[in-house]
C-alpha positions as CSV (number, residue, x, y, z in Angstrom):
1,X,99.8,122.3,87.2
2,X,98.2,125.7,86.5
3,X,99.7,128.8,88.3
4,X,97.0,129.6,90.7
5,X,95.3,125.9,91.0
6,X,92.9,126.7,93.7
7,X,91.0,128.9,90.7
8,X,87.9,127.1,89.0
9,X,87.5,128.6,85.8
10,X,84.1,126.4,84.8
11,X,82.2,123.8,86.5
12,X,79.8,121.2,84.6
13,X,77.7,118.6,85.2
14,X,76.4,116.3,82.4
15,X,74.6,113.1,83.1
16,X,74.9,110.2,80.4
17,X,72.6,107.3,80.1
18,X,73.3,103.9,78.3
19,X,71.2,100.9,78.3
20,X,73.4,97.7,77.6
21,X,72.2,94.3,77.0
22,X,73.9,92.8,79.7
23,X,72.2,91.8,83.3
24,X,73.0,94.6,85.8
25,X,75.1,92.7,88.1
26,X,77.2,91.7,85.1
27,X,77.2,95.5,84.4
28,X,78.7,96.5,87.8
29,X,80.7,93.8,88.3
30,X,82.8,94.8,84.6
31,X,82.8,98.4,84.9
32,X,84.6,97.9,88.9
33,X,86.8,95.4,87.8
34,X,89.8,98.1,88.3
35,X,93.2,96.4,86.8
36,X,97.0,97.6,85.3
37,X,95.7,97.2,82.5
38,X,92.5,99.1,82.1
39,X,94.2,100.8,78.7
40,X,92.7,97.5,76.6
41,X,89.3,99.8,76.6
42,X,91.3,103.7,76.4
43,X,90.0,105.6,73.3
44,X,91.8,104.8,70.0
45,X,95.6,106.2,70.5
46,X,95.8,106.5,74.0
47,X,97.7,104.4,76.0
48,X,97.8,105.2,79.8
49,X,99.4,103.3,82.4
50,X,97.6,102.6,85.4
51,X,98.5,101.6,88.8
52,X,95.7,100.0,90.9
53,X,96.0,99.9,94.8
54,X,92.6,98.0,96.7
55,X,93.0,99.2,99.9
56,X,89.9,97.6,100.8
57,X,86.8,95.4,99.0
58,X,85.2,98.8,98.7
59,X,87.7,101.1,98.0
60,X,90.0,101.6,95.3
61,X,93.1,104.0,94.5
62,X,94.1,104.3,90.5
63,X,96.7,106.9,89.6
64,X,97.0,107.3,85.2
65,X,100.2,108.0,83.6
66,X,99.3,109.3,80.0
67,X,102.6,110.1,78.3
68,X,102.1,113.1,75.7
69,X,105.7,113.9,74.4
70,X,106.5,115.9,77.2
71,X,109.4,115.4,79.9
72,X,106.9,114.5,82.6
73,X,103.7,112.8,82.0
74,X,100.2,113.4,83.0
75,X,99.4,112.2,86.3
76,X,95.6,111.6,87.6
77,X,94.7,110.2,90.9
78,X,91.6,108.5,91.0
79,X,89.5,107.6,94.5
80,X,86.9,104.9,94.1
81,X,84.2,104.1,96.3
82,X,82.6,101.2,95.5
83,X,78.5,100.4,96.5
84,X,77.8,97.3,95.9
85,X,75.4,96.0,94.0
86,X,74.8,98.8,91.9
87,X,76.7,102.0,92.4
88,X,80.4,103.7,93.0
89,X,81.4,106.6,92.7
90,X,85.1,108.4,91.8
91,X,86.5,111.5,93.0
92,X,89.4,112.4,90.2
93,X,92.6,114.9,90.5
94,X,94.4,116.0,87.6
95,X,96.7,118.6,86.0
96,X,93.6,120.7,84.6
97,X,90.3,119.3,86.4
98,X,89.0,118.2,89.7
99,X,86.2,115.8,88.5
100,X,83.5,113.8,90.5
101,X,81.4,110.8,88.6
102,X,78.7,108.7,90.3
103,X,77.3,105.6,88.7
104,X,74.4,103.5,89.2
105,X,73.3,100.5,87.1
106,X,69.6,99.3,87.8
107,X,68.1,96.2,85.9
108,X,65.6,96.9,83.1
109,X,65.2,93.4,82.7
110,X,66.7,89.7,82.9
111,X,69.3,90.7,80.3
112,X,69.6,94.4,79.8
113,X,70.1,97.1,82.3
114,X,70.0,100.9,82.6
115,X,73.5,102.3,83.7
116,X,73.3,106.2,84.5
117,X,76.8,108.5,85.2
118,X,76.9,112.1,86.7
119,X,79.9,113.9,86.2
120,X,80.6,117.2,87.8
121,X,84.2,119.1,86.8
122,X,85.6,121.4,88.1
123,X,88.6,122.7,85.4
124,X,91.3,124.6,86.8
125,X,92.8,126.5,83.9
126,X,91.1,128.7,81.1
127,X,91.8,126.4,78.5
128,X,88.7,123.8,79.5
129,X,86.4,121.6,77.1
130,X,83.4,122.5,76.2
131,X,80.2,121.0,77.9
132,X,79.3,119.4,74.6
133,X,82.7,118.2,74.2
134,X,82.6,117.0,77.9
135,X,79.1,115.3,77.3
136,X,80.8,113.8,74.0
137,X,84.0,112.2,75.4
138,X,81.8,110.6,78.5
139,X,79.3,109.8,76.2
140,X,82.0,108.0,73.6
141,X,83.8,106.5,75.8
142,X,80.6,104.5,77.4
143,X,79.8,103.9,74.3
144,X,83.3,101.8,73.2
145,X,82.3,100.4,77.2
146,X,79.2,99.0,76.5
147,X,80.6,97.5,73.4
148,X,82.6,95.7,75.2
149,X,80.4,94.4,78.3
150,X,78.2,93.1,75.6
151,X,80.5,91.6,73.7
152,X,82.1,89.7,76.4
153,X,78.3,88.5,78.4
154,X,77.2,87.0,74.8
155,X,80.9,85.7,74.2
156,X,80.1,84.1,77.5
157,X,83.3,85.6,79.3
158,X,83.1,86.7,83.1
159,X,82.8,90.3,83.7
160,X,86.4,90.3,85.6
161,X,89.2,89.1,83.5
């Protein structure tokens, strides 16, 4: 944890939009479906473990154990609120960031929806991403997402498995 973590060095907000060719419910229903072993979707090399707690049909706790070499792991602590049918929205704590991420998915169609996400950090520590390289990981990493929501509706999976 930085030295003085009550310091934010940066804030940024980026907003990231993605149309997937899935029905929104399927949309929301996949993207909330918080499990162990959410790492099957990390980026490529990453392999975090999660522990999930439902404390309730609406809210979820997730804390992420990334192990980078060193004698303790990272730790993040994420608190889900979930809006059923079409929104939730996490408030995450980490070593470096205090980050807040709303999502909506809205139906542009029988089969293909709209699915927007806000993201406001807040970095603690002077060495921060960039906003482009914020807007980039978010972006990527929907990207591998919708990959595999679409994969999965025309596989003819459920969204929660």
């Amino acid at each position: 944890m930085p030295r003085d973590s009550r310091r934010v060095y940066a804030t940024q907000r980026i907003r990231v939009v993605k149309v997937v060719r899935a029905p929104a419910s399927y949309v929301f229903e996949w993207a909330t479906d918080y499990r162990s072993d959410d790492w099957r979707v990390a980026r490529p090399g990453a392999h975090p473990r999660f522990r999930v707690v439902k404390l309730s049909p609406h809210r979820v706790v997730r804390i992420r154990l990334t192990d980078r070499g060193a004698p303790d792991p990272d730790v993040a602590v994420d608190l889900i609120r979930l809006e059923p049918p079409n929104r939730w929205h996490t408030d995450q704590v980490d070593e470096e960031e205090l980050e807040t991420v709303d999502y909506r998915v809205s139906a542009i169609g029988r089969e293909k929806s709209r699915l927007e996400v806000r993201v406001t950090d807040r970095w603690m520590t002077p060495r921060h991403l960039s906003r482009a390289e914020t807007h980039q990981r978010v972006s990527g990493a929907w990207d591998r997402y919708v990959r595999w929501i679409e994969t999965r509706y025309r596989g003819g999976l459920p969204a929660r498995g």
